[in-house]
C-alpha atoms as one frame of an Amber mdcrd trajectory, in Angstrom:
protein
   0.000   0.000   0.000   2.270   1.974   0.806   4.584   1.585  -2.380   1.384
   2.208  -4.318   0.990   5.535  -2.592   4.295   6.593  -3.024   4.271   5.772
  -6.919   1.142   7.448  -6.967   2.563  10.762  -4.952   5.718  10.867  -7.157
   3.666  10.439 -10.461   1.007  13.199  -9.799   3.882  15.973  -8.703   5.794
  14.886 -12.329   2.876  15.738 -13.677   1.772  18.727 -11.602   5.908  20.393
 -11.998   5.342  19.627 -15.994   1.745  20.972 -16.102   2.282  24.104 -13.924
   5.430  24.676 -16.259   3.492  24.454 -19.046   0.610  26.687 -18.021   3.173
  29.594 -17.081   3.824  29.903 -20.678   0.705  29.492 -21.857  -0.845  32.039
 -19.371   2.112  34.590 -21.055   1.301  34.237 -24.476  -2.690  34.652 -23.764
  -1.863  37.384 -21.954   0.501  38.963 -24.788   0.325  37.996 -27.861  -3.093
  36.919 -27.568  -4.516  39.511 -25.620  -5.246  42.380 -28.292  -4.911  45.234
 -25.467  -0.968  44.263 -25.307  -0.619  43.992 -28.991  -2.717  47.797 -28.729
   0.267  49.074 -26.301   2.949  47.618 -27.941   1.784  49.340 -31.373   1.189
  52.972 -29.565   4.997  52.617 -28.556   6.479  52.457 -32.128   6.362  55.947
 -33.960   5.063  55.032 -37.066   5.137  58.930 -38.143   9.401  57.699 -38.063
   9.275  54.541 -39.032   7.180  55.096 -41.921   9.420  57.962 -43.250  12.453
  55.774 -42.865  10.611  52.745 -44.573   9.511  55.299 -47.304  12.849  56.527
 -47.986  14.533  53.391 -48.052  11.850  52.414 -50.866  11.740  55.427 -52.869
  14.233  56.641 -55.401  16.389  60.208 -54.639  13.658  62.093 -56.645  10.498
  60.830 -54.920  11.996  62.020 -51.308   9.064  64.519 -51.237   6.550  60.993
 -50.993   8.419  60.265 -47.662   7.891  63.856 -46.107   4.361  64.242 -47.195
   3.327  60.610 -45.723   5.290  61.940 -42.800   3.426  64.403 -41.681   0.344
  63.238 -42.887   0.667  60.463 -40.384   1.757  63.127 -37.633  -1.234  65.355
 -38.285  -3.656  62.177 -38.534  -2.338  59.829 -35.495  -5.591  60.155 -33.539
  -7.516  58.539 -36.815  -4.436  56.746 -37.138  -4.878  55.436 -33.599  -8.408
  54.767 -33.725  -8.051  52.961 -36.737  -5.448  50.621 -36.118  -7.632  49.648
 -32.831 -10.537  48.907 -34.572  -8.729  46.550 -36.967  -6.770  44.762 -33.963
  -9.945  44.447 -32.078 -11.791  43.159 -35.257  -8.498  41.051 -36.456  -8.471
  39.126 -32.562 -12.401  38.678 -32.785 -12.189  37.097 -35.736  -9.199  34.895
 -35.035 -10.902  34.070 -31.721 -13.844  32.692 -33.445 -16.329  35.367 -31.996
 -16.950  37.018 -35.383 -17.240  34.702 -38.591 -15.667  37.237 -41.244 -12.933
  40.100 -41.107 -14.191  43.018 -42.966 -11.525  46.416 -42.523 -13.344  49.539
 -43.092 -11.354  52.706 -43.567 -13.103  56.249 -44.684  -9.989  57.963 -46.021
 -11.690  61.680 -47.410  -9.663  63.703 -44.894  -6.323  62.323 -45.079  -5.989
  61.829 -48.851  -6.542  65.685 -48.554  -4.248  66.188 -46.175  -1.368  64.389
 -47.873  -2.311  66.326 -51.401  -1.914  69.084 -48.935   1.218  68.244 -47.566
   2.947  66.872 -50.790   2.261  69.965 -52.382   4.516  71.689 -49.467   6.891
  69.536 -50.026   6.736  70.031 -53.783   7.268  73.984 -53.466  10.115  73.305
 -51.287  12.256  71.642 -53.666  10.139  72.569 -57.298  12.181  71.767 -60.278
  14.119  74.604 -62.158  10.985  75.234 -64.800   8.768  75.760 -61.673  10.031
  79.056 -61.380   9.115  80.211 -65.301   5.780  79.286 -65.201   3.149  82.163
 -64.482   1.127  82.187 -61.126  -2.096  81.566 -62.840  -0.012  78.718 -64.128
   1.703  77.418 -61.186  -1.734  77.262 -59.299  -2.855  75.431 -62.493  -0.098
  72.951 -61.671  -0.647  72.715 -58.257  -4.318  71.576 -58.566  -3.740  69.155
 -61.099  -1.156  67.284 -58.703  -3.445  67.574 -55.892  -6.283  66.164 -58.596
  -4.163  63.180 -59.417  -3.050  62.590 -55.955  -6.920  62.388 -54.497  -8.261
  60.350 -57.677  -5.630  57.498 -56.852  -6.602  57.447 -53.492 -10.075  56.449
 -52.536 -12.526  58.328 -50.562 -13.017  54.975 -48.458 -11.643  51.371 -48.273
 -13.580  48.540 -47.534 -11.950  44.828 -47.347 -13.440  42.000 -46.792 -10.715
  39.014 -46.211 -11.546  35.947 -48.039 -10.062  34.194 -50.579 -10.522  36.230
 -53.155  -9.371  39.717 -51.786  -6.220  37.897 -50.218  -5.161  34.859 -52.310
  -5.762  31.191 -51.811  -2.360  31.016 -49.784  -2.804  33.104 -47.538  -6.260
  32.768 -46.650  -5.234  29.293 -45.924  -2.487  29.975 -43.699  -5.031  32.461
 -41.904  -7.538  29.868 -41.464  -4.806  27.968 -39.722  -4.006  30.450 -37.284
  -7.265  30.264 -35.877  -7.450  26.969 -36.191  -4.403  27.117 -33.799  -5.689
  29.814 -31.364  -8.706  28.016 -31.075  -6.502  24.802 -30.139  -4.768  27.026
 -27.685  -7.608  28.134 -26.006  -9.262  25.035 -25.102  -5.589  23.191 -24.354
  -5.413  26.310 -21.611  -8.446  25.365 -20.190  -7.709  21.796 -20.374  -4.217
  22.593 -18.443  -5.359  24.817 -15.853  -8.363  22.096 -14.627  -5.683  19.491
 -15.097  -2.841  20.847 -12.951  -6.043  21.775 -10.175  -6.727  17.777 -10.704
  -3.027  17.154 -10.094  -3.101  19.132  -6.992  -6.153  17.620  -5.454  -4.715
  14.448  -5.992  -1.592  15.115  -3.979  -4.077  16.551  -1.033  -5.817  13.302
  -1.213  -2.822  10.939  -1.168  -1.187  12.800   1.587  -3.968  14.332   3.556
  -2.313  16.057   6.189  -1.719  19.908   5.537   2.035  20.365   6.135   2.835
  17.641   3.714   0.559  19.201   0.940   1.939  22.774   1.540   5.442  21.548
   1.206   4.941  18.643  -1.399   3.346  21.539  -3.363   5.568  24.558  -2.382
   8.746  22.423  -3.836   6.718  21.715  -7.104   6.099  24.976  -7.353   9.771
  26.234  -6.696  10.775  23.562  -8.959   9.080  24.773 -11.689  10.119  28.556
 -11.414  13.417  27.391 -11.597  13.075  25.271 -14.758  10.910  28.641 -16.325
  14.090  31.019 -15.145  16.284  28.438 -17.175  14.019  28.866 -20.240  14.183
  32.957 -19.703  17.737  32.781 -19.721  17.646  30.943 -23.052  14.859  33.030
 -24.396  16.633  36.235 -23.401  19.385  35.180 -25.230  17.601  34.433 -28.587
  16.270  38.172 -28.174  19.656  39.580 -27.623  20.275  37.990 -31.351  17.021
  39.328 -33.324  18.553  40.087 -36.403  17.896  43.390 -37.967  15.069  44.129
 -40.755  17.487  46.519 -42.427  14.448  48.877 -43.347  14.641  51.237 -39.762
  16.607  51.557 -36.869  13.705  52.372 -34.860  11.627  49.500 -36.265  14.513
  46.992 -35.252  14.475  49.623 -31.638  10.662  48.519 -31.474  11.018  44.680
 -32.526  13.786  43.836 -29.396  11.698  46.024 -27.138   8.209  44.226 -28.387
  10.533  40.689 -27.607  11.400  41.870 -24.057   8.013  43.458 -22.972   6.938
  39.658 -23.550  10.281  38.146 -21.391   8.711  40.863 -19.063   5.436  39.529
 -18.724   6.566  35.485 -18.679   8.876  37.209 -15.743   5.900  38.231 -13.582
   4.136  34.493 -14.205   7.793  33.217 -13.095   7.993  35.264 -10.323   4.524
  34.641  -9.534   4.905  30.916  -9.453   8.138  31.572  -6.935   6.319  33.414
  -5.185   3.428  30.658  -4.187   5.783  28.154  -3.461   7.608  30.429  -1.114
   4.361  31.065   0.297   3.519  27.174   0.710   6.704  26.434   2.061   6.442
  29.199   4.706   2.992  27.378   5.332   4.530  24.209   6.039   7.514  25.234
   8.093   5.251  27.446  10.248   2.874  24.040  10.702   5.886  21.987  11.443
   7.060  24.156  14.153   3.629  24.863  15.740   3.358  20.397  15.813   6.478
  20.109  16.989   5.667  22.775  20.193   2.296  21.075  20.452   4.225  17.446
  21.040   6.537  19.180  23.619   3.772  20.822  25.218   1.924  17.427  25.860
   4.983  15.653  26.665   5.906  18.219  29.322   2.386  17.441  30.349
C-alpha cells in the first residue's frame, strides 16, 4: 500500500511540476500575444510617423523624397484617426481569429487624409520645385498645383472597404489564416484543459497525503521547482532576443522589434515570479505548521 501511494505521490507531482510549467507559458502568451490590449500598447509605442518615413525613404528613389515627407506628416497630423483605426482593426483582427466574429471586414473612410497628404505633398513640392517651376506664371503654377493635388486624391479612394476571403487575399494566404485560428482556437481550449488538469493534479496530492504540512510543502517544492526550470528557459529566451537580427528597413523598427521581444520576457517574468512566489508562500505554510506540531508534542509531553 504503501509503495502504491508513493508511486502514486511521485507520479502526480511529475505531472503537476510539468503541467504548472506548461501553463506559465501558456498564461504569457494569452496574456501577450493573444490579448489584443498588449498587442494595442505595444503598437502605440512604435512611432510610425518615423518609421514610416524611414521605410519610405529606403523604398523610394532620390527624386520621390518629397513621398516620404508628405506621408510623414500626414501620419503626424492624422495619429488620432491613425490610432483609432489601427484599434478597430486589432480588435476586429483578434475577434475574428478568436472565433467570436465569422468574417474580417476592414473599413477605412480615407476623405480627410488623402486631402491632407495632397496638402502636404504639395509643401513639399514647393520646397524643392524643379528649375521650370520658377518660369511658369502664377495663374499657371496654381494650375499645376491643382492638377497634382487632382491626381493625388483620384488614386486614393474616398473609403476602403476589405473583406478578407479568398478572393481579396489569395488562396495562400487565406489558408495559412484559417490555420491560425485553427491554432488559437486549439490554444484556447488546451489552456483550459491545463489549468483544470494541474487543479486535478493538486487535489490528488491533497488526497494521497492528507495532512496539511505535507501538501503545503509537497506543493511549495513543485512549485519552486518549476520557477526554476521557467528562469532556465528565460535565460535561453533572453538570449535568442539579444540575437534578433535586424530588418534593415529602420533603426527604430529593429528599436521597437527587441523592445516588443522583451516586454513579452517581461510579462513570462511576472508568471515566473509569480509561481516563486506561491511556493515560497507554501513552504512558509509548512515550516510554520511543522514548528507549531512540533511545540504542540513538547507541550503534551511536558504534560
Amino acid at each position: 500500500m504503501k509503495i502504491l501511494k508513493g508511486t502514486m505521490l511521485v507520479l502526480t507531482g511529475l505531472l503537476l511540476l510539468i503541467s504548472l510549467t506548461c501553463l506559465g507559458l501558456f498564461v504569457t502568451l494569452n496574456n501577450t500575444i493573444l490579448n489584443p490590449n498588449f498587442i494595442l500598447k505595444e503598437i502605440n509605442k512604435l512611432n510610425i510617423s518615423e518609421v514610416t518615413g524611414e521605410v519610405v525613404q529606403v523604398q523610394l528613389s532620390s527624386e520621390s523624397q518629397i513621398y516620404s515627407s508628405a506621408i510623414k506628416n500626414t501620419i503626424e497630423q492624422e495619429k488620432i484617426w491613425i490610432n483609432q483605426q489601427i484599434k478597430q482593426i486589432v480588435f476586429d483582427s483578434y475577434a475574428y481569429l478568436k472565433g467570436s466574429e465569422d468574417q474580417l471586414n476592414i473599413y477605412l473612410s480615407l476623405a480627410e487624409i488623402k486631402q491632407k497628404f495632397s496638402d502636404n505633398l504639395v509643401n513639399e513640392f514647393l520646397k524643392f520645385p524643379p528649375p521650370e517651376f520658377q518660369y511658369l506664371t502664377e495663374n499657371e503654377k496654381d494650375q499645376y498645383l491643382t492638377q497634382i493635388k487632382a491626381q493625388i486624391q483620384a488614386e486614393i479612394p474616398s473609403q476602403y472597404h476589405l473583406t478578407i476571403n479568398q478572393e481579396s487575399i489569395g488562396t495562400e494566404n487565406m489558408n495559412m489564416l484559417l490555420q491560425i485560428k485553427q491554432l488559437i482556437s486549439y490554444f484556447q481550449v488546451s489552456l483550459l484543459i491545463l489549468i483544470a488538469f494541474t487543479v486535478l493534479m493538486i487535489v490528488l496530492i491533497t488526497l494521497i497525503l492528507r495532512k496539511i504540512r505535507r501538501i503545503a510543502r509537497m506543493i511549495g517544492i513543485i512549485f519552486m521547482i518549476s520557477g526554476i526550470v521557467s528562469c532556465i528557459g528565460y535565460l535561453i529566451l533572453k538570449n535568442l532576443v539579444n540575437n534578433i537580427p535586424s530588418t534593415g528597413l529602420s533603426a527604430l523598427l529593429d528599436a521597437w522589434i527587441n523592445e516588443f521581444a522583451n516586454d513579452l520576457l517581461f510579462s513570462f517574468v511576472i508568471t515566473v515570479l509569480t509561481i516563486l512566489i506561491l511556493g515560497a508562500i507554501f513552504l512558509i505554510v509548512s515550516f510554520v505548521l511543522a514548528r507549531s506540531a512540533t511545540r504542540v508534542n513538547n507541550a503534551s509531553q511536558i504534560d
